[in-house]
N, C-alpha and C positions, 0 to 999 in steps of 0.2 A: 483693370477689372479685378485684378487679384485683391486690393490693397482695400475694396469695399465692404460691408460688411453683410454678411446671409441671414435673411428672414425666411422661414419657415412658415406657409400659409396653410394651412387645415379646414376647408370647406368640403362639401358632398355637392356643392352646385360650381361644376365648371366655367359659367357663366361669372357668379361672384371672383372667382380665382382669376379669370383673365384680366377682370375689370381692376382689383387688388395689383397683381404683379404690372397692368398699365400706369397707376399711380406710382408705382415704389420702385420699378426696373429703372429709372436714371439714374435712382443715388443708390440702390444697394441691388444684390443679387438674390433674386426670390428666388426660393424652391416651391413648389405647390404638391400638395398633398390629398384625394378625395376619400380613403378611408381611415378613418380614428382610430381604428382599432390597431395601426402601425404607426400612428405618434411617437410613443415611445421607442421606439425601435428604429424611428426614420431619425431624432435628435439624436439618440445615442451616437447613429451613426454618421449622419452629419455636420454635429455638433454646429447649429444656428446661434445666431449670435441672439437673435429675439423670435417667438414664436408666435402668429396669431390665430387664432383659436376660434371658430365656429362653436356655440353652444348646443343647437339643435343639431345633432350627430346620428345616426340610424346607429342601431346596438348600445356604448358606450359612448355620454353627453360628455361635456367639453368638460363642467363642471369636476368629471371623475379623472376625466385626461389630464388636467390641471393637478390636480392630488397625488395622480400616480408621478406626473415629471416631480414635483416638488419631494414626493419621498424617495426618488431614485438619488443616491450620490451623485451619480456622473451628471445630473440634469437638473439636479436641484438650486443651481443657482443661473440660471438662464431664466426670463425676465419674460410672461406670459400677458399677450394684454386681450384680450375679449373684444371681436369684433362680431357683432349680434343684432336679431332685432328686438333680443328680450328687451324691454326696456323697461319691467314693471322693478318696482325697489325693492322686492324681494330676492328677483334675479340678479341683481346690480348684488345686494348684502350677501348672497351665496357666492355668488363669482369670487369676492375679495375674503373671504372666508376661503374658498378652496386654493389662494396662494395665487392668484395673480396682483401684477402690478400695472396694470389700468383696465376700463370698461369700457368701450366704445360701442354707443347705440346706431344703429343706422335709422333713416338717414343721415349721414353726416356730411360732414364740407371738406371736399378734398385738401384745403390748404391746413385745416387744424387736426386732419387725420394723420397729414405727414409731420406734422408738427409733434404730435403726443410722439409719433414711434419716436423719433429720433430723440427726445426727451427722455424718454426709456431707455435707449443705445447708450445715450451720453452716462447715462447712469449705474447702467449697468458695466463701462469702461472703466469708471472712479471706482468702483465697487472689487472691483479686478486689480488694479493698480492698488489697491491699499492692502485687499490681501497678500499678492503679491510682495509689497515692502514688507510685512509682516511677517511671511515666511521667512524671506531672505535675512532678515535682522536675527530671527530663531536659526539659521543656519548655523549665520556667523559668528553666534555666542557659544553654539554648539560646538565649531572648528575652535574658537579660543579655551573652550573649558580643554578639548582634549589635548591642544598644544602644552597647555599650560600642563596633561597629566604626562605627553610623552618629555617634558622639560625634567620632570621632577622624577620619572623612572630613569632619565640617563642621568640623572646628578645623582643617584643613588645606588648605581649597576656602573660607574665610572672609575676603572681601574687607579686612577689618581685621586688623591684627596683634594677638594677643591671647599676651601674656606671664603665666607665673602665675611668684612667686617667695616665696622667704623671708621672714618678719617683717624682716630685717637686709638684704634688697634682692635676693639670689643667685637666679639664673634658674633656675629648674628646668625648666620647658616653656614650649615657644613653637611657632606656629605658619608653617607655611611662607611666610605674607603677609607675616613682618617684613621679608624681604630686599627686597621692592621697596617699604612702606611706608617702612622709616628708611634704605634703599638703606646698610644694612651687609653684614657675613659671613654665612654662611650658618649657623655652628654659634654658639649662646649660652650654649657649656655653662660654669658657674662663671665667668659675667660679671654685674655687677650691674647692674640695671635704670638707673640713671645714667650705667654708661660705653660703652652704645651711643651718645653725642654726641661727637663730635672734641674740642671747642672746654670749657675748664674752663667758659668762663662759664653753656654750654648744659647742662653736666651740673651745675652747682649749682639751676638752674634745674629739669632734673627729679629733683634729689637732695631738693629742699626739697617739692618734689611728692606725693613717696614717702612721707617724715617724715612730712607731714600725715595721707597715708590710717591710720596707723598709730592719730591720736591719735582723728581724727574717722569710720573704719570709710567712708572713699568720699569722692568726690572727683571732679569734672570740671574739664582745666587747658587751656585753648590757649597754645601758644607755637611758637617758629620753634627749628631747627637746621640749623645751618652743616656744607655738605661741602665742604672745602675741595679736596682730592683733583677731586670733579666739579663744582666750582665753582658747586652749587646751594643755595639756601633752601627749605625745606621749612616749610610751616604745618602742624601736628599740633594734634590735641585728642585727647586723653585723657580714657578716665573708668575710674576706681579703686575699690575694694570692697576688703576685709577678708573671709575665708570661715574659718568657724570648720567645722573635719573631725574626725574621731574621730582620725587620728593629728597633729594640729595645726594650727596657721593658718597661712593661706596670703592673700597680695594677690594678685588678678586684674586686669588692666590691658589694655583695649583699646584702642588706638590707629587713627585713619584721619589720613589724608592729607586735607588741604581744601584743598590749595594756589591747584587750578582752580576754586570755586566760586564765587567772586566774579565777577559777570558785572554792566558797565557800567550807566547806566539807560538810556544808547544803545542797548546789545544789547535790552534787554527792552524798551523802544518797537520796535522793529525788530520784534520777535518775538511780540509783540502785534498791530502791523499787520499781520502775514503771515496771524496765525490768523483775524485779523476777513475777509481778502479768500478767505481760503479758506473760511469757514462759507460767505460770500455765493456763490463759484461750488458749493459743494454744493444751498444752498436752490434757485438759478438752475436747478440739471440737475436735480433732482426734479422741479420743476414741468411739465418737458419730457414729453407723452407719448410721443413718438415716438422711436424706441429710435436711428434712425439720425441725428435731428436729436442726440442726447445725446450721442452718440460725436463730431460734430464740435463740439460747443461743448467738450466737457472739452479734447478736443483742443487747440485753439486757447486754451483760458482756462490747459491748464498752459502753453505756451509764455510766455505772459506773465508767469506767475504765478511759473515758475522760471527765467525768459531763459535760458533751452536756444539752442543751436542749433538742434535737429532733437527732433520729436516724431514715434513710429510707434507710432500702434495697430493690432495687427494681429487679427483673429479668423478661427481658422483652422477650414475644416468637414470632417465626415467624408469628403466627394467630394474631397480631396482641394485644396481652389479655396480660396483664401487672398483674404479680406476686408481691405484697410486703410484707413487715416485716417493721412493726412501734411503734416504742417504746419513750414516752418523759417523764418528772418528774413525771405528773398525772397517768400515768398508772403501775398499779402492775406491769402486765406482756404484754408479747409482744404479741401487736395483729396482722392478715392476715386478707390478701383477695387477691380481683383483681377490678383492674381497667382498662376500656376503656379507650383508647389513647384520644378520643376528652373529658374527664373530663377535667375542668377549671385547675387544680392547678399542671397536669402532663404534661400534655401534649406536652410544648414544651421542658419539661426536657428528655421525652421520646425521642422525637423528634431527639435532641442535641448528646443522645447516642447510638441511631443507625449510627452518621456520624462519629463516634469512628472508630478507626482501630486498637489500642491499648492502653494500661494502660497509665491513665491520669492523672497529679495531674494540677488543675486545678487553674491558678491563683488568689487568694481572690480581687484583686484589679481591676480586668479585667471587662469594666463598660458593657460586654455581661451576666456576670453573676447573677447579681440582674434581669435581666429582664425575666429571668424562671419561679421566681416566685415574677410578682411582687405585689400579694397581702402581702408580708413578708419584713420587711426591717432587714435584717439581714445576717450578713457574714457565710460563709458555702467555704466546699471544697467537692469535687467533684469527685470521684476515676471510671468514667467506663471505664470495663473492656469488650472486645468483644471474645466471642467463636466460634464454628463452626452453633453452633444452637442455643446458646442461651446468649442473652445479660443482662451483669449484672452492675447496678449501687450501690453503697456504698454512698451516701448522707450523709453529716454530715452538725449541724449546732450548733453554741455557744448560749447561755444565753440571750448575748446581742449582742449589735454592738462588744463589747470593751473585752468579756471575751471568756473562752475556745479554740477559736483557739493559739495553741502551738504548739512548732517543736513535743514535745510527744504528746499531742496528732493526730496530721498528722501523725506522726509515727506507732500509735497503728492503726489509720484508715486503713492508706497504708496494712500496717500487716495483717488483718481480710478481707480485702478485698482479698488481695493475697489466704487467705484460702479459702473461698469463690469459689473462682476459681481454687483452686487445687481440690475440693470437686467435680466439675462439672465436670473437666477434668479426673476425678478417677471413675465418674459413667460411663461417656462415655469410658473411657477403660473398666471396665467391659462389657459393651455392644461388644466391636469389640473383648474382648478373650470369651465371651461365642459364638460371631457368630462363630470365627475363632476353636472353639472344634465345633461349628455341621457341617463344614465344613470337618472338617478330619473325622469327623464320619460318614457321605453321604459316603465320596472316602472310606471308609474303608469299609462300608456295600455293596457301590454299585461296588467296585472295577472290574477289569477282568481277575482280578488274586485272586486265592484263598489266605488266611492268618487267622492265625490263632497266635494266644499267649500263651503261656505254661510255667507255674508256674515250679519254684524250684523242686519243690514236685510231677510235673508230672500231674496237673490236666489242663485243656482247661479254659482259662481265657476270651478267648473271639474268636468268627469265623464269617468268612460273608460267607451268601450263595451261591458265587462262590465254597467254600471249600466244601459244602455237593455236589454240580454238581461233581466234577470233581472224588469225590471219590464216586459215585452212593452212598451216603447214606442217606434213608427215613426215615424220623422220623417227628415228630409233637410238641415235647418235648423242652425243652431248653436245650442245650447241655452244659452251663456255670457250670464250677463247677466240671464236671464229671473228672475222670480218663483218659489219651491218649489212655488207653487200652481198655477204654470200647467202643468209638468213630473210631477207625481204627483195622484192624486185619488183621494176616498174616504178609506175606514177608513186606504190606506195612508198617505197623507200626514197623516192626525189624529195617527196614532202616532210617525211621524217628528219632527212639531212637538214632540209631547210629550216626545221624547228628547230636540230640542236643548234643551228648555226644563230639561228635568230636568239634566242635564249642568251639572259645574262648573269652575272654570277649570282650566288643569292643572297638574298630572298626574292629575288623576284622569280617570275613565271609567265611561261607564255602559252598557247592554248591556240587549236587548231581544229577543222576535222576533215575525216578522212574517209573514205570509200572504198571499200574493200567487196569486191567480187566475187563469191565461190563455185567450184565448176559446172551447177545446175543453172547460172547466172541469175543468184538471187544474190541481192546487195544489202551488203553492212555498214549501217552509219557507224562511225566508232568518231568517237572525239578523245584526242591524244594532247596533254598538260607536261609539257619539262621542266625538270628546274634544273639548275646547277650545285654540286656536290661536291666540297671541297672534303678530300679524307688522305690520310698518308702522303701528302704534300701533290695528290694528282688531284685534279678538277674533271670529274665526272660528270656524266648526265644524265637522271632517273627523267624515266619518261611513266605515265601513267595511262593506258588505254580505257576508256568505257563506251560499250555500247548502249547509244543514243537510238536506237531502230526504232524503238517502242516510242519515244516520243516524236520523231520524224512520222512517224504513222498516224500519233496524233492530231498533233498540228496539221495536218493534210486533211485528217476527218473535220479537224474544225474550222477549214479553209471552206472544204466543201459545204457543210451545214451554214458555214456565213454565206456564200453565193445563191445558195440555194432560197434562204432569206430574203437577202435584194432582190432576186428576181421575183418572188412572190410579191415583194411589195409593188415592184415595177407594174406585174399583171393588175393590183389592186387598183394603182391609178391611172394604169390603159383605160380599164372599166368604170371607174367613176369618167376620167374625159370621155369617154367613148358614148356611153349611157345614159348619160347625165347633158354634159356639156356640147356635145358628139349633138346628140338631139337636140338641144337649143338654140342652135346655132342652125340647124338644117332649117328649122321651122322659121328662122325669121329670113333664111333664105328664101324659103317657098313666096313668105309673102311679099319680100320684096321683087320678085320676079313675076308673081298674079299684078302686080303695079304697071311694072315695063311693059308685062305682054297685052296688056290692056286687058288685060281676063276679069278689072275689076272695076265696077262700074263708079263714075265721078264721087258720085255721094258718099259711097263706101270706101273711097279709099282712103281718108283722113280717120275712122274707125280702124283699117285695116293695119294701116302705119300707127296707131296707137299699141294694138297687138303688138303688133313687131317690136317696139319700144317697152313694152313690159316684158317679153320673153328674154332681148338683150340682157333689161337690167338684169334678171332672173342670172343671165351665164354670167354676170358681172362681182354677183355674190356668191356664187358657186365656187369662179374663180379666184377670190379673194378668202372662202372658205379653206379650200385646199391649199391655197398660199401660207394659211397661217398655220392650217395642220404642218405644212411641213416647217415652216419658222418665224414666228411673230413677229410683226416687222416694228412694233412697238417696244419687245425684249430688246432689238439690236441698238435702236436710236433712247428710251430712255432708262432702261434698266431693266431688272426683276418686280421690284415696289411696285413701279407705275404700273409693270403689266397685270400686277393681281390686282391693282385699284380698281383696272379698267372693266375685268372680269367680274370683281364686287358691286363694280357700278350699275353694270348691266343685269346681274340678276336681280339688286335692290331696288331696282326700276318696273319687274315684274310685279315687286311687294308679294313676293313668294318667302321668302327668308331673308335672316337679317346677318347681319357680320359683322364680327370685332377681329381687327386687324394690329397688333403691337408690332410695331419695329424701330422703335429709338436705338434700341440695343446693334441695329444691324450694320455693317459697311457693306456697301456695293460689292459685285465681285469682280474682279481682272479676269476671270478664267468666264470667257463665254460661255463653252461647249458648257462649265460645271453650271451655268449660270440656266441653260435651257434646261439641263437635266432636272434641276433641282424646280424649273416651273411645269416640268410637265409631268412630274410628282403632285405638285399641290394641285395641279390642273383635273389629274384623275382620282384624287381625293374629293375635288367637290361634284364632280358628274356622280359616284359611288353615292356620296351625299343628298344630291337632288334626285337621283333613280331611284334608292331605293330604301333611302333610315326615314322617311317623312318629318325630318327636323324642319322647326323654326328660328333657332341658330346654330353659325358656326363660329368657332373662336379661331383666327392663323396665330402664332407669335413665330418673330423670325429674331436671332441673337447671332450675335457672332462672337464666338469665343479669340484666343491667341493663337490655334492651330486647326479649326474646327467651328462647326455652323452647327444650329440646333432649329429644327424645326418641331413646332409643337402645334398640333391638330385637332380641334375639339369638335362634339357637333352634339344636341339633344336630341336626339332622334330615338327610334324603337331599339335600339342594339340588336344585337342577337347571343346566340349562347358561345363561353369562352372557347367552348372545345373547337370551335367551328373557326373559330381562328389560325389557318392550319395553312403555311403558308406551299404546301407541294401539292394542295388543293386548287380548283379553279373555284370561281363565284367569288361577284365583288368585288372584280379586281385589284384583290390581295396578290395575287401572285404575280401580278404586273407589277406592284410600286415594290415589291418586294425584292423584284427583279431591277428594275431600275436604282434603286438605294445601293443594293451590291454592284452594280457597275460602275456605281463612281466611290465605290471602297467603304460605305458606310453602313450603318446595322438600323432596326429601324424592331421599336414595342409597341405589339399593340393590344391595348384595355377595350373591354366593350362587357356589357352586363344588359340581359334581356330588361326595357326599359330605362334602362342608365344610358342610353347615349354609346359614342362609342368616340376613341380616343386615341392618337399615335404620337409617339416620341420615334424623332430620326434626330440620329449626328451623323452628318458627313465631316471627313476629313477637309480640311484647306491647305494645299500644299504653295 
């Protein structure tokens, strides 16, 4: 059903609608629609694959409906055909003027009526499918333009120089990194890959370079080139490729500079010791727990660590009041205090790091940064760092203009800084896990359900005083600690044992309930849930109590209201047997006993016995009435179908009203009981029907969807007013089918307008 396609039917005569979705319900899925004035609003929301269009509409004509779908975007390409009885050629040239794509007059021939839509469908599919290619082809040129722009920002942003040339050497492209990798010109147009060197000796050098990648398809070369002009050597390495293209081959040739790479074994001893003396002041400050002993040891271990002149940790707080840690040559140890924001020599450094948003490394050349402090002439970097509450700067500063600042030293700054701010962000988690434990501790003390936790060993590890309510137990003592047995007694504590015992590790849970007595002997349903608690290498047991009272009192109210039901029903059909049946049955006794006793004279007794004979059949329909009120013996042997046939049949034999019945859409049901429900729903729709709309038709359709059933209800009759549709009202028994819908799970609309008929949509669920 899913895989079919939706038409959208728009008429004001529910009769035309039923007769339309009997035609089209086998090959496609109709929706039907009887006011125009939510066309638009119904396809938007729909979105139907083809819509058919009623011209003569009450308010807004087809011809406007048609204008409005066609200038909407979203519905402007959905495919409109005119099913009408205009038939004059003026309406036919306005229809196709207002954007539809066919006309259809009535009457028309069921076979070429299905024939046009699905001509339209087919149509309107090719039409979809080529836009569709269309887009996709604009996509793809779209993705190639941009590929082809991020290709040429990273040939151009590519730290290496990357030349592509001719098999015979001639440059064709190159990258803007060659001018500061081979420090030549800036344009290489029709120069060959060999005479970017000065010197013949250095272009034979990468002349014979070249040759090779040609013979061997790649190649990596190191070698040196003379500028004599900037009187430098340059160390390059090259690596070479061969690219076979559909318009020819081509060599690609990347180049770096390695000039600075070579670093002493002096350097890397040097740079080895620095990282070993800095892991040890990191392990040293973890171990620290106190947050202001950590700020003066970093303090103090970078001084050493980077022979700074001057160290300033500053953390600056919302009140304004500035926290430091300062430490330079002259001082043993690291001194504190605080300072106010308008002091001379902070202030606009403070200033600086509240406009922070995150970690800075601040640049030493930037001619904003002398003027923080400019009673000091001297270069410094700059690391703040912002929190949720609290702002932290790391200050460093060198010797002189000319010493201390280095990449390790920045490095060891950066570094200590970073701890700094893991230290702050470790205090602040402790803060949100000690609020986040007194928060489970409120819900667990003030809970509304009792709970309770019990050790391995059987003793109460901890309870909230919901648990002492519901088990009436007084005490003034702590109960932590004690024994289960000293705490609860009796039946209740037998069945407690038994849930911990039955209980398995978790996740699972097991669930029980329990009867608790208080001393006026009024009784507590409580229902008690355990699971298993693995914590501190012990397997505990949390139990959870809830009082279930209020729904045990329920359930008993609604035990008694169902009994009380049955037996009303029961007195209902004593009295029809009794009154009914009861008397026709005496009466044909009587006369067959005026027979026997001779109390009836010769001639008359063949009249007498004909009585009798018509009074029988009388209790014979009686009794085949009430048979079927209580379950149609036609529902059980051939279905639902057949039994509304039989009911259609029989009123269409009165020629009181007529019927249109659709169900190709439908399968039988397996579920009986759903199967009565759902006939003794239609059943009291048509009694409502015949008592009191004085219709001449009615419309059933019955569908079956994938999970679910769709009954649809029509009938022309008088209606009545919407308000009156009110289903916690009686009259009309509305509130009957209304009732009946909701007991087998499903929801059930119903339309009706004074003189429009009146109309119901039910879905039941199919499980």
């Amino acid at each position: 059903m899913s895989g079919k396609k939706t038409i959208l039917a728009v008429d004001d005569n529910s009769i035309n609608l039923v007769m339309l979705k009997a035609i089209l319900s086998r090959d496609f899925v109709v929706i039907t629609l009887e006011d125009g004035n939510l066309t638009v609003d119904e396809v938007i929301s729909k979105k139907p694959d083809l819509v058919l269009l009623d011209v003569m509409l009450p308010g807004k004509n087809g011809f406007d409906i048609c204008k409005s779908l066609k200038a909407e975007e979203k519905t402007s390409d959905i495919p409109v055909v005119f099913v009408t009885g205009c038939n004059d050629p003026q309406s036919i040239v306005k229809g196709f003027l207002s954007g539809c794509a066919d006309y259809i007059c009535k009457p028309f021939s069921s076979e070429e009526f299905l024939m046009r839509v699905k001509t339209q469908l087919e149509r309107f599919v090719k039409q979809n499918d080529i836009k569709n290619l269309s887009e996709k082809i604009s996509q793809e040129n779209k993705e190639l333009r941009k590929q082809v722009e991020v290709l040429n920002l990273m040939k151009d942003n590519m730290p290496d120089a990357q030349v592509i040339c001719t098999l015979d050497g001639k440059i064709v492209s190159w990258s803007k990194s060659c001018k500061d990798v081979f420090l030549c010109q800036e344009s290489l147009k029709d120069v060959c890959f060999w005479d970017i060197a000065d010197l013949e000796k250095d272009k034979d050098v990468m002349k014979n370079y070249f040759l090779s990648l040609n013979s061997q398809h790649g190649g990596v070369l190191k070698y040196i080139i003379h500028r004599e002009e900037k009187d430098k050597i340059l160390v390059l390495e090259s690596l070479g490729k061969v690219v076979d293209l559909s318009n020819g081959s081509f060599v690609v040739v990347n180049t770096k500079n390695i000039t600075g790479q070579a670093n002493t074994r002096a350097d890397e001893r040097k740079q080895l010791e620095f990282q070993k003396r800095l892991r040890l002041v990191i392990q040293n400050a973890n171990s620290l727990h106190s947050f202001t002993a950590s700020c003066v040891y970093l303090t103090q271990e970078l001084s050493r660590l980077t022979n700074a002149g001057e160290i300033v940790l500053l953390l600056g707080r919302k009140d304004n009041q500035t926290e430091f840690f300062y430490h330079n040559n002259t001082f043993e140890e690291c001194k504190r205090g605080k300072l106010q924001p308008s002091d001379r020599n902070y202030e606009k450094f403070v200033e600086f790091l509240k406009k922070q948003t995150s970690s800075v490394v601040c640049n030493i050349q930037e001619d904003n940064i002398p003027d923080i402090f400019s009673s000091r002439n001297r270069r410094y970097v700059l690391f703040p760092i912002v929190l949720d509450n609290v702002l932290v700067g790391l200050f460093y500063l060198g010797k002189n203009s000319q010493e201390g600042i280095t990449p390790e030293n920045i490095y060891a700054v950066a570094t200590i800084a970073t701890l700094v701010k893991n230290n702050i962000s470790k205090k602040n988690y402790e803060k949100t896990i000690f609020r986040q434990e007194k928060e489970i501790l409120n819900f667990f003390k003030y809970s509304a359900n009792g709970m309770i936790t019990v050790s391995s060993s059987g003793n109460l590890l901890r309870y909230n005083r919901r648990f002492l309510e519901l088990f009436n137990i007084q005490t003034n003592s702590d109960l932590t600690g004690k024994p289960l047995n000293k705490v609860l007694k009796g039946n209740v504590l037998k069945q407690v044992l038994s849930l911990i015992d039955k209980v398995g590790k978790p996740p699972l849970f097991e669930t029980i309930s329990i009867v608790s007595s208080k001393g006026n002997g009024v009784k507590t349903y409580i229902e008690a849930t355990a699971s298993k608690i693995s914590f501190a290498k012990d397997l505990s047991c949390s139990i959870i109590f809830t009082d279930v009272t209020g729904l045990k009192n329920m359930d008993s109210a609604v035990l008694t209201a169902t009994t009380a039901a049955e037996e009303k029903e029961r007195i209902r059909l004593a009295r029809e047997l009794h009154d009914g049946l009861g008397a026709q049955l005496s009466s044909v006794n009587i006369y067959i006993n005026l027979i026997l006793s001779g109390g009836v004279e010769t001639s008359e007794v063949f009249r007498t016995l004909k009585l009798a004979k018509d009074i029988l059949s009388q209790a014979i329909d009686s009794v085949k009435e009430i048979a079927d009120n209580l379950h149609p013996v036609i529902l059980t042997r051939f279905g639902l179908v057949a039994t509304i046939n039989n009911i259609i049949e029989g009123l269409e034999n009165s020629r009181l009203i007529k019927f249109g019945f659709t169900h190709s859409q439908f399968t039988e049901l397996e579920d009986k009981n759903l199967e009565l429900s759902i006939f003794r729903i239609i059943n009291e729709l048509i009694n409502n029907t015949m008592k009191h709309s004085k219709a001449k038709n009615i419309a059933i359709s019955l569908i079956s969807g994938d999970d679910n059933l769709i009954v649809e209800y029509a009938d022309d009759g008088i209606g009545f007013e919407k308000k009156r549709v009110n289903l916690e009202s009686n009259g009309r028994g509305l509130q009957n089918i209304a009732a009946r819908v909701k007991a087998v799970d499903g929801k059930c609309v119903f339309r009706t307008f004074p003189g429009k008929g009146f109309k119901v949509f039910i879905e039941i669920p199919i499980i």
